[in-house]
C-alpha positions as CSV (number, residue, x, y, z in Angstrom):
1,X,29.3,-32.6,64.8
2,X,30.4,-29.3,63.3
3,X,31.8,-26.4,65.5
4,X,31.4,-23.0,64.2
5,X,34.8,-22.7,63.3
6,X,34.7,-25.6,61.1
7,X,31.9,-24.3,59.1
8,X,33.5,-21.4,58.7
9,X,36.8,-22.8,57.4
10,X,34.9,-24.7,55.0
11,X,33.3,-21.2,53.8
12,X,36.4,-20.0,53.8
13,X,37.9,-23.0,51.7
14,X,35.2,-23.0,48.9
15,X,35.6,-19.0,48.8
16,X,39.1,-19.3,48.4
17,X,39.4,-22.5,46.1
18,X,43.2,-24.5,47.0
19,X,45.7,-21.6,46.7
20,X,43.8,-20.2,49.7
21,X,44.7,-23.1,52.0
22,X,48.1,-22.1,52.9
23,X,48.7,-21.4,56.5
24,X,47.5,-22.6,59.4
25,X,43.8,-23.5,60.0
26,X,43.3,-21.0,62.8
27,X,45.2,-18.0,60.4
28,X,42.6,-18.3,57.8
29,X,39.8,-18.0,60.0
30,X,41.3,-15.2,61.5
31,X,42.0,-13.5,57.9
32,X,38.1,-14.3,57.0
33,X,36.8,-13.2,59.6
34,X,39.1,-9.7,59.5
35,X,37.9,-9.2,55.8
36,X,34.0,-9.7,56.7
37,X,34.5,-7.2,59.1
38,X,36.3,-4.9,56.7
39,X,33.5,-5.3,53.8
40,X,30.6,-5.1,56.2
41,X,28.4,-2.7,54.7
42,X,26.7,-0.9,57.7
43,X,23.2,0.6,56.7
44,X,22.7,4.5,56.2
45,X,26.3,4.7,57.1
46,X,28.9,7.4,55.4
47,X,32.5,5.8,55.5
48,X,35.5,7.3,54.8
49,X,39.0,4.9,54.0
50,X,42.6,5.7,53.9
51,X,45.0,3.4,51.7
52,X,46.4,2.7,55.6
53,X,43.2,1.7,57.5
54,X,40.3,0.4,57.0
55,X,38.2,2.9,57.7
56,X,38.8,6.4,59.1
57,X,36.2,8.0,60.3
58,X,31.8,7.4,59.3
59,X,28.8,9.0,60.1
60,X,26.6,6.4,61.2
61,X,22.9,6.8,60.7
62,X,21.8,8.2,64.0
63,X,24.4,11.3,63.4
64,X,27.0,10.3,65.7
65,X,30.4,10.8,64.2
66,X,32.8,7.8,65.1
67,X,36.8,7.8,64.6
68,X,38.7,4.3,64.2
69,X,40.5,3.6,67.3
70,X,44.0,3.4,65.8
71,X,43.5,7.1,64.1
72,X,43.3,10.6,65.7
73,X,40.6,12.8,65.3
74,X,42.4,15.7,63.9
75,X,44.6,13.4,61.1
76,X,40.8,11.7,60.7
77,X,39.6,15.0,59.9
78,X,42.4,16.2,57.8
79,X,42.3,13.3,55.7
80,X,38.2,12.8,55.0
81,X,38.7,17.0,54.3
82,X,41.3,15.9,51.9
83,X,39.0,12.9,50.6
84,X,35.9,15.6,50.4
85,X,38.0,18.6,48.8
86,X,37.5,17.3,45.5
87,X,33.8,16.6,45.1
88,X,33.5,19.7,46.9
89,X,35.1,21.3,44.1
90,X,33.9,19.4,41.4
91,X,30.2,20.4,43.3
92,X,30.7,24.2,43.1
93,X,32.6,24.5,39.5
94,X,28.8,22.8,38.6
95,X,27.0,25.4,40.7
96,X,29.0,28.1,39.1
97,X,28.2,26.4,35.8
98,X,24.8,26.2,35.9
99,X,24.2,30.1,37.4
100,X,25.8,31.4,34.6
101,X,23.9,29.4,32.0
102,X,21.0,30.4,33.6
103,X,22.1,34.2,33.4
104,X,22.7,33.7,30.4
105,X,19.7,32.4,29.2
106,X,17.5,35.1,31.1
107,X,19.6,37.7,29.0
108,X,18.9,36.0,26.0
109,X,15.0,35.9,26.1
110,X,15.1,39.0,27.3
111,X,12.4,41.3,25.8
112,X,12.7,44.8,24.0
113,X,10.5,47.3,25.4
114,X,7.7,48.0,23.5
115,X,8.3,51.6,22.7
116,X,11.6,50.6,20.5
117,X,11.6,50.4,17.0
118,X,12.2,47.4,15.3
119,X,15.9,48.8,14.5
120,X,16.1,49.3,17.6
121,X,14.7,45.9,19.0
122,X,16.9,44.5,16.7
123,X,20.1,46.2,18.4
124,X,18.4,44.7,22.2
125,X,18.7,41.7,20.8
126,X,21.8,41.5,19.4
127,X,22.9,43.5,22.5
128,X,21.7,40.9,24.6
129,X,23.1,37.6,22.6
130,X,26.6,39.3,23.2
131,X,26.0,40.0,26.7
132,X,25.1,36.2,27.4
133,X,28.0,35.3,25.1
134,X,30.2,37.3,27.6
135,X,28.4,35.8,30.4
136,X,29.4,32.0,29.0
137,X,32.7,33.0,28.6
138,X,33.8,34.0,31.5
139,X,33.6,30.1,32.4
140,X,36.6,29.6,29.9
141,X,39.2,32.1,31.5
């Protein structure tokens, strides 16, 4: 009869083919069983990893903010800060982006008044293209 641990050393021994085999029996079940728990995926869970742990901190799916026991809260919220900095970034300069093309677009179709002559409708407009020009430019300072 199989125990438990011997079906998972054979899981373990077809995952890892021969070169896997090194060590003792009750090392590589330890090791597999440390790396399922490491690639778990929990459901509707945010996690955020360090090159040192595993995990740092997550935001599980019921809101509740959990640190990994071998991290402290303020270095676990210093580093996902550090890990969020850039996509925050990346998020505004898109923001930023997109408001000034759409400033730019709303000078661009904007109308003469009626009461202007068509030299003068024809200055609006070309007052208006280099306005929203301007306004695109800005982005390449």
């Amino acid at each position: 009869m199989k125990t438990e641990e011997d079906e998972a050393f054979e899981e373990l021994a077809k995952k890892q083919g021969d070169w896997g085999m090194q060590g003792s029996r009750k090392h590589q079940i330890l090791r597999y069983v440390q790396d399922q728990e490491r690639n778990a995926v929990v459901p509707n869970t945010i996690a955020f990893h360090s090159n040192n742990v595993d995990w740092v901190m997550r935001i599980t799916a019921d809101r509740r903010i959990e640190v990994n026991e071998g991290v402290e809260v303020t270095e676990a919220a210093r580093l996902v800060l550090d890990a969020m900095q850039g996509m925050l970034d990346v998020g505004l300069e898109k923001a930023v982006k997109a408001e000034r093309e759409a400033c730019a677009k709303l000078i661009e179709g904007l109308p003469a008044p009626d009461i202007y002559s068509i030299t003068d409708k024809s200055m609006w407009d070309v007052t208006c293209m280099d306005c929203a020009d301007a306004i695109r430019a800005r982005g390449n300072k």
